[in-house]
C-alpha positions, 0 to 999 in steps of 0.5 A: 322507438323510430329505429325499432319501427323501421326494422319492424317495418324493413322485416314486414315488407319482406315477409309480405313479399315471400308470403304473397309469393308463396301463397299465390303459387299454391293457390295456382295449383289449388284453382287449377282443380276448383278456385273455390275449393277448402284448399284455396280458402285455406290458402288465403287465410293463411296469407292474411293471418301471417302479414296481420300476425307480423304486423303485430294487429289483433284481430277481433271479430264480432257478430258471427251470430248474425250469419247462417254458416251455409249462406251466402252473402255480399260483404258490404265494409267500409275502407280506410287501409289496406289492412281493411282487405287482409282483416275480412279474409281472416275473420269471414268464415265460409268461402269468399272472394273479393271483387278487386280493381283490375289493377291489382290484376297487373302484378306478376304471380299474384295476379295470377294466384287471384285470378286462379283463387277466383278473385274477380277484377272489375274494370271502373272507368269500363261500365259495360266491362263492369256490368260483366263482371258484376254478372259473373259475381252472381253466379260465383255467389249461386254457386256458394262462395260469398262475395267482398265489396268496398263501395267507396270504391277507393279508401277514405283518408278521412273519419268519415264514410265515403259515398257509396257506388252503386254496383255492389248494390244492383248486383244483390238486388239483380241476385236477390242476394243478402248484403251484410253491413260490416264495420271494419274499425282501428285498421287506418291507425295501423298504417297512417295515410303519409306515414312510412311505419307500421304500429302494431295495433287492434283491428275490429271487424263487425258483421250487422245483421244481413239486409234482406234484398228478396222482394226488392227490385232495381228501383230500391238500390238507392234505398239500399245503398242508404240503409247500409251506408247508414248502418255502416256510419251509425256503428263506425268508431273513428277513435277505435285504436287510435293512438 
């Protein structure tokens, strides 16, 4: 079984690399007429779903009923694998982004395709650098394309739910715009911290109902941190897809 692992995984990276290649060309072309267009939401779905088909992940979604197909959000999940990135992509409907860290903004062709998709970097150890980018977050958001936030801000390799940092939080609040709590389940046993292989397995991505952030003001982004974190934590499987 070892063997076969290694191949499977041997043929992932490979198609990874030619898929992201690929993809991140297209959505150079598509961003240079709008990075927010049908054309590039396409072209990202298509990015996730082919690694997460090869991957040999099964993807569930749950709780589309508590979203309003013309809305817009701050996608709030919890982070455990890289698998946590292309599981969002594949399963939020409508138009999103993520705000990704700018390292990722390093890598010849993608950073390109992020960048002209309208990926936006935020620049952690940079706080004026941050505030700029959350700024730019809200109008992306006004102008109807949701936004994606890990608030751990890096992944947890524990069951547990990581603190949570607080940008993501003063940006709904500042934009008065509904965060949805999300659950992403099964995506760490994929691909273990400290294992080289990748096992095909069940992912499971659960919208909650959205938090209404309208009347609040800044001095209730702690209060909103803890909800969410809450609502995260209290319907979080640890076990889900564990082998």
């Amino acid at each position: 079984m070892s063997v076969i692992r290694w191949i499977h995984t041997i043929l992932l990276y490979l198609i990874t690399f030619v898929d992201t290649l690929v993809c991140s060309v297209l959505a150079i072309f598509g961003g240079i007429f709008n990075p927010y267009s049908a054309f590039n939401d396409g072209v990202i779905r298509v990015w996730a779903r082919i690694i997460l088909w090869v991957s040999g992940a099964r993807l569930t979604v749950e709780g589309l009923e508590n979203l309003d197909k013309d809305g817009v959000y701050i996608f709030t999940a919890n982070h455990k694998s890289a698998y946590d990135i292309l599981a969002m992509v594949a399963a939020i409907p409508g138009t999103a982004r993520f705000i990704a860290k700018k390292e990722l903004f390093k890598v010849p062709v993608f950073a390109q395709g992020m960048k002209m998709s309208g990926m936006l970097p935020i620049d952690r150890a940079n706080s004026a650098e941050a505030r700029r980018t959350l700024d730019q977050a809200i109008q992306t958001i006004k102008d109807g394309c949701s936004v994606i936030i890990f608030p751990e801000g890096t992944r947890s390799k524990s069951d547990e739910i990581r603190p949570f940092k607080k940008g993501g939080f003063v940006l709904a609040v500042k934009g008065h715009i509904p965060i949805v709590p999300t659950v992403i389940e099964g995506s760490q046993h994929m691909f273990p911290h400290g294992r080289r292989t990748v096992r095909p397995g069940k992912i499971r991505v659960r919208f909650l109902p959205p938090l209404d952030t309208r009347d609040m003001t800044l001095e209730d982004r702690n209060l909103l941190i803890k909800q969410t974190r809450e609502q995260i934590a209290t319907h979080f499987d640890p076990a889900f897809n564990r082998p």
